[in-house]
mmCIF file of the C-alpha atoms, coordinates in Angstrom:
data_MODEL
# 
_entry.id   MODEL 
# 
loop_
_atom_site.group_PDB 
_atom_site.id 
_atom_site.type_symbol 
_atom_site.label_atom_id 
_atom_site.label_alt_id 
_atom_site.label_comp_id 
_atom_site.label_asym_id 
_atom_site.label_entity_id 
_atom_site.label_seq_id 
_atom_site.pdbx_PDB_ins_code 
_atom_site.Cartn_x 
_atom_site.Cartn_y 
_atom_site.Cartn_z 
_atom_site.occupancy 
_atom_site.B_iso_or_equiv 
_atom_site.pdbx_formal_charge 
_atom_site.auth_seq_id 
_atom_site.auth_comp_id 
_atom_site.auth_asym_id 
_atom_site.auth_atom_id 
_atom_site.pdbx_PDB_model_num 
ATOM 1   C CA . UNK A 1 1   ? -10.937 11.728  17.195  1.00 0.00 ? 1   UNK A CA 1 
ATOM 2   C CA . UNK A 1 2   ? -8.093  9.715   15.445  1.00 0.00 ? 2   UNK A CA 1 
ATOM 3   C CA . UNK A 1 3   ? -4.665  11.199  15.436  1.00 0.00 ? 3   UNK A CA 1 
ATOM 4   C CA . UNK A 1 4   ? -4.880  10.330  11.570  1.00 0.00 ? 4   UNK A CA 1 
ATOM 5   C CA . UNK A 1 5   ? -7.314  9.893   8.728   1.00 0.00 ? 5   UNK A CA 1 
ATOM 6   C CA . UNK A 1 6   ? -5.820  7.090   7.402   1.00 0.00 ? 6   UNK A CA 1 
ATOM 7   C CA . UNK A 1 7   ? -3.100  4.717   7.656   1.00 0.00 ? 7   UNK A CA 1 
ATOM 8   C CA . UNK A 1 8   ? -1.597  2.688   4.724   1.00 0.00 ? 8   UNK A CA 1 
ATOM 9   C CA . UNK A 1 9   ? 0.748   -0.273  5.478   1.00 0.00 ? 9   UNK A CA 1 
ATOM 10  C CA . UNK A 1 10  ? 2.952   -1.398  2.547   1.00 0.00 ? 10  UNK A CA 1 
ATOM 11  C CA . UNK A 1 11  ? 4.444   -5.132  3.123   1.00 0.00 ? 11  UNK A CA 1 
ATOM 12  C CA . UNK A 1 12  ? 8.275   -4.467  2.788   1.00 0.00 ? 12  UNK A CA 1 
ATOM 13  C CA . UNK A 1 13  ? 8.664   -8.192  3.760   1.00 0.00 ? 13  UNK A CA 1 
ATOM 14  C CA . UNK A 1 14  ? 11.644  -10.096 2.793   1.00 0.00 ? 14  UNK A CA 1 
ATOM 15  C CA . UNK A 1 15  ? 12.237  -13.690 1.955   1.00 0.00 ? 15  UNK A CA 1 
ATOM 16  C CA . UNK A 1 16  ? 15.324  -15.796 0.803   1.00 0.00 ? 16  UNK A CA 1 
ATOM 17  C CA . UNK A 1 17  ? 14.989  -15.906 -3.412  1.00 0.00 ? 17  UNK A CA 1 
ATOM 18  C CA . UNK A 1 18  ? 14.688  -19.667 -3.318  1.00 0.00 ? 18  UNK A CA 1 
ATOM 19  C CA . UNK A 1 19  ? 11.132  -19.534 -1.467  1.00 0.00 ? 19  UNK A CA 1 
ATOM 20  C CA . UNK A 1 20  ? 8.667   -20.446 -3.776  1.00 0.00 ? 20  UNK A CA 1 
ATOM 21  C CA . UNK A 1 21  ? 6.297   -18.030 -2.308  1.00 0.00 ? 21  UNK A CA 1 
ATOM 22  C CA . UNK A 1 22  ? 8.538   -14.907 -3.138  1.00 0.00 ? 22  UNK A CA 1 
ATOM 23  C CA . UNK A 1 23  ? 8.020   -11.442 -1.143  1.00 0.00 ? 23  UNK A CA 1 
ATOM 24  C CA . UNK A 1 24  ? 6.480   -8.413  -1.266  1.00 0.00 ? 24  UNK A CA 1 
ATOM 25  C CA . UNK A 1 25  ? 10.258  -6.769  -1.430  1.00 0.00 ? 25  UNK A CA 1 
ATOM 26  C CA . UNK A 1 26  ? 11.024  -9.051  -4.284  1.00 0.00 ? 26  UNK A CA 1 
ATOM 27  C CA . UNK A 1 27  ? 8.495   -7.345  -6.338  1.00 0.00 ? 27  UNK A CA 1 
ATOM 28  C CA . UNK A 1 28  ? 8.498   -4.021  -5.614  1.00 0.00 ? 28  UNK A CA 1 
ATOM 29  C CA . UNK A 1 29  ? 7.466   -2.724  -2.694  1.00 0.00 ? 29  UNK A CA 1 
ATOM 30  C CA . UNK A 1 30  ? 9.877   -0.892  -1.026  1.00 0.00 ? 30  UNK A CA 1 
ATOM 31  C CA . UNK A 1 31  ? 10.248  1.663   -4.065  1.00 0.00 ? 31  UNK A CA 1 
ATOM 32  C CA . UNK A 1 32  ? 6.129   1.967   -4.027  1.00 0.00 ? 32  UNK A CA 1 
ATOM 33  C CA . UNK A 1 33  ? 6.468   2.916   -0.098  1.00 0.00 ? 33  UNK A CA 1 
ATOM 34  C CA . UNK A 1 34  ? 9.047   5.680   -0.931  1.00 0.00 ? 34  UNK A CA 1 
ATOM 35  C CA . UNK A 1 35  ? 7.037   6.901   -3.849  1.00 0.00 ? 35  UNK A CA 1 
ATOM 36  C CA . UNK A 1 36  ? 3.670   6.736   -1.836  1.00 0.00 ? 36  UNK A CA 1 
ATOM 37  C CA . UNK A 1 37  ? 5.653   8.502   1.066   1.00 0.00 ? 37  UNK A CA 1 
ATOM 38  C CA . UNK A 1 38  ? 6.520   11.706  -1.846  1.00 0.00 ? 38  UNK A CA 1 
ATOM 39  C CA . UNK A 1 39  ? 3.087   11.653  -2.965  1.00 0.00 ? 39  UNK A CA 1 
ATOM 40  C CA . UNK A 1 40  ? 1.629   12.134  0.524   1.00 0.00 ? 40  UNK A CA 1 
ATOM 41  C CA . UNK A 1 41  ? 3.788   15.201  1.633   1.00 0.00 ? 41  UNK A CA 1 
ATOM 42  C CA . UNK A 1 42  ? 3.037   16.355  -2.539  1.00 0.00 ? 42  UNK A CA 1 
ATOM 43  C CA . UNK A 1 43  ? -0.759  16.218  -1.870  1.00 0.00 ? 43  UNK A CA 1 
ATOM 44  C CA . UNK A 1 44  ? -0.272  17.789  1.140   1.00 0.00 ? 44  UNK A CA 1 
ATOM 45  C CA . UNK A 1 45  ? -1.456  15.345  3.095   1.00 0.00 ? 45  UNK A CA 1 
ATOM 46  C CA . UNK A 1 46  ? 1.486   14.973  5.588   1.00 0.00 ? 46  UNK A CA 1 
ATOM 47  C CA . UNK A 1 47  ? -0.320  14.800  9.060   1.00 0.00 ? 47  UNK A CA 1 
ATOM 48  C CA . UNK A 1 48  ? -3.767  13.171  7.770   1.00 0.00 ? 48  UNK A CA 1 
ATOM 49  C CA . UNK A 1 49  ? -2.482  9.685   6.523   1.00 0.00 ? 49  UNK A CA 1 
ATOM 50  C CA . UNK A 1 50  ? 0.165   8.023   7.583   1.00 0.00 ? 50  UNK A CA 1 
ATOM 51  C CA . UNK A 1 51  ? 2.278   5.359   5.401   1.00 0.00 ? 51  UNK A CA 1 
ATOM 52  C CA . UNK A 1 52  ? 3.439   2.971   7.336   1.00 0.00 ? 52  UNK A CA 1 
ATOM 53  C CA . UNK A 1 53  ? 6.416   0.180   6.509   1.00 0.00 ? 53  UNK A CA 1 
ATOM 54  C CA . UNK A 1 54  ? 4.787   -3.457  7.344   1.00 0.00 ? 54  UNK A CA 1 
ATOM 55  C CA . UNK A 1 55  ? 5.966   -6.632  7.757   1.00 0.00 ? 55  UNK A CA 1 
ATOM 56  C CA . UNK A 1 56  ? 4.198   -9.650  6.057   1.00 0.00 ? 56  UNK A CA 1 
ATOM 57  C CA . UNK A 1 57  ? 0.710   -9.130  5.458   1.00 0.00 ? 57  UNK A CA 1 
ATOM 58  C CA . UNK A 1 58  ? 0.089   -12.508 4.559   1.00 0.00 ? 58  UNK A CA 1 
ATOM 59  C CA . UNK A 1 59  ? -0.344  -11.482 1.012   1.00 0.00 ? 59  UNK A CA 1 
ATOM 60  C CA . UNK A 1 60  ? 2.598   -12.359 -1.247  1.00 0.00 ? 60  UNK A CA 1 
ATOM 61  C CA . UNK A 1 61  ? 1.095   -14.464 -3.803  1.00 0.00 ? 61  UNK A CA 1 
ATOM 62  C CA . UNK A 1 62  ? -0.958  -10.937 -4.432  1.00 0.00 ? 62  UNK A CA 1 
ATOM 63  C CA . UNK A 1 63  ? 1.943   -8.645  -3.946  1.00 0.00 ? 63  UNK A CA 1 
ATOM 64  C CA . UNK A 1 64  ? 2.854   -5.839  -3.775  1.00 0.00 ? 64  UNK A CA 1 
ATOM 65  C CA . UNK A 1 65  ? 0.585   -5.334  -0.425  1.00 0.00 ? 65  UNK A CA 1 
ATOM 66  C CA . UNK A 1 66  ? -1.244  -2.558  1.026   1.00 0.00 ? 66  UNK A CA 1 
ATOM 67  C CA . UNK A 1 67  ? -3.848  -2.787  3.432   1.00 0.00 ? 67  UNK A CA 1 
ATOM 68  C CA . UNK A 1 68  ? -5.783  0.926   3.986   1.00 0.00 ? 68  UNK A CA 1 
ATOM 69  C CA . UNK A 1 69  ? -7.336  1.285   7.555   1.00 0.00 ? 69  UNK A CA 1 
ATOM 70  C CA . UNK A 1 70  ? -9.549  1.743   9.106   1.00 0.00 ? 70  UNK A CA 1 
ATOM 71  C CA . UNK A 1 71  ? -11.224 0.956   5.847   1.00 0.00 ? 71  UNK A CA 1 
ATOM 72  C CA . UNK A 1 72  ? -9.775  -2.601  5.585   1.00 0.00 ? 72  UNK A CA 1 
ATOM 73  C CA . UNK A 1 73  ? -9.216  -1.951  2.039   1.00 0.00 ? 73  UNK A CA 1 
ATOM 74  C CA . UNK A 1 74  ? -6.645  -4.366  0.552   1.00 0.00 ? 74  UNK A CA 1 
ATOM 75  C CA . UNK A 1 75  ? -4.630  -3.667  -2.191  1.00 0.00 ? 75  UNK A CA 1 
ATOM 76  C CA . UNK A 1 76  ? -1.561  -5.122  -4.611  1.00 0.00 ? 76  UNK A CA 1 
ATOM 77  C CA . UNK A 1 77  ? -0.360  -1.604  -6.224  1.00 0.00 ? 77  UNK A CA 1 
ATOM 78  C CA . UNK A 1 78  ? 2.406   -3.080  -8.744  1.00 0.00 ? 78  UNK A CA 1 
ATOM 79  C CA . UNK A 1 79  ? 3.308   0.900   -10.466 1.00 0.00 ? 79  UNK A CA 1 
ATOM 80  C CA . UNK A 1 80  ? 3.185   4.372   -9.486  1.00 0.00 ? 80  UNK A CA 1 
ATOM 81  C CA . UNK A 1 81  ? 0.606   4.903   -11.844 1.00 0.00 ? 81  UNK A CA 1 
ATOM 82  C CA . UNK A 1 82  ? -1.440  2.108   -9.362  1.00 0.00 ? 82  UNK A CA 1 
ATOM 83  C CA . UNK A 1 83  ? -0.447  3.690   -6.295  1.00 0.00 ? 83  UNK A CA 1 
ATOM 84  C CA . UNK A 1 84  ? -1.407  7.346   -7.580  1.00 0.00 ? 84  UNK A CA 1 
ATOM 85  C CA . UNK A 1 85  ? -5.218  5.644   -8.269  1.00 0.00 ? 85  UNK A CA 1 
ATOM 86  C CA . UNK A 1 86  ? -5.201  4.394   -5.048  1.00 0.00 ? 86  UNK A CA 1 
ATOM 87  C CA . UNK A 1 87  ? -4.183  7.818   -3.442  1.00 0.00 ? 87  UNK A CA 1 
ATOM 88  C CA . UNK A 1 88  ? -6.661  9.756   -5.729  1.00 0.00 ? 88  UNK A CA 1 
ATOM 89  C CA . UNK A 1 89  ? -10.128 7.339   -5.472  1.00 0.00 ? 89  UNK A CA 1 
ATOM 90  C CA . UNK A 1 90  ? -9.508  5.738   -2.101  1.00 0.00 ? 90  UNK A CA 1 
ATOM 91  C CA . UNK A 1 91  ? -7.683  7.947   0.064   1.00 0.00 ? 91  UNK A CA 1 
ATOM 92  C CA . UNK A 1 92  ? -8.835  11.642  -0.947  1.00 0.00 ? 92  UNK A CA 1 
ATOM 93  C CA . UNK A 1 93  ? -12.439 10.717  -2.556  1.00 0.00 ? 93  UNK A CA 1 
ATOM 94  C CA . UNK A 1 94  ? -13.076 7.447   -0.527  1.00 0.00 ? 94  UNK A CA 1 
ATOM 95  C CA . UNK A 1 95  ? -13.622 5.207   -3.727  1.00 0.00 ? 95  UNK A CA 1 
ATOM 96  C CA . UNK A 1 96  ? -12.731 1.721   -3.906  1.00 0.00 ? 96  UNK A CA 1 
ATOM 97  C CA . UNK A 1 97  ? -10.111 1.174   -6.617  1.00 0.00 ? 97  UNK A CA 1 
ATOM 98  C CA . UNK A 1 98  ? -11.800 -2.156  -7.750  1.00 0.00 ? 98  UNK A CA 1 
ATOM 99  C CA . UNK A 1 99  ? -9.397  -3.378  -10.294 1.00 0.00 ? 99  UNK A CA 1 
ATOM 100 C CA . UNK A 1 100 ? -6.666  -2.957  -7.456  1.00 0.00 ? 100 UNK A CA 1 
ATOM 101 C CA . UNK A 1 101 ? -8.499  -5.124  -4.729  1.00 0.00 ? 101 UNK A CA 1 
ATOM 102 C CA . UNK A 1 102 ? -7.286  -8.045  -3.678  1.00 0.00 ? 102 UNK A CA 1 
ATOM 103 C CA . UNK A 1 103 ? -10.137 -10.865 -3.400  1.00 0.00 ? 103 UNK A CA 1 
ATOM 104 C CA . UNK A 1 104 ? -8.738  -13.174 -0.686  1.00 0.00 ? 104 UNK A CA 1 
# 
């Protein structure tokens, strides 16, 4: 049995400003990670999915991103209000947030 439910990575990655491809950081991420971080312990959820800090995900041009395993689920949450979707469909009722995905 897995030690938890679900993990959720959340690119943090950084880049110089000049790089044309900008960064996850750049747009946002870190304050989703903290806020999807409160919402987990909130929901009571602390101990069932884990949020994890990531490095590049290889998804800037579609950042902010968050990848959802073992459901590779991928994601580009740009507000609370996206993240709380996410946490309400996806991680406690196992619905894909479609307008979320990211279509690589």
């Amino acid at each position: 049995m897995p030690r938890f439910q679900k993990h959720l990575f959340i690119c943090n990655n950084k880049r110089t400003k000049d790089d044309p491809r900008s960064s996850c950081s750049e747009r946002g991420s870190e304050a989703l990670l903290e806020y999807t971080k409160k919402r987990i312990h909130e929901l009571g959820l602390k101990g069932k999915i884990r949020i994890n800090k990531a490095g590049c995900l290889d998804a800037c041009a579609h950042g902010p991103a968050m990848v959802v395993y073992p459901d590779d689920a991928w994601y580009s949450p740009k507000t609370k209000i996206d993240i709380d979707k996410i946490l309400k469909n996806h991680i406690q009722n196992n619905l894909l947030v479609e307008e979320l995905v990211i279509n690589f």
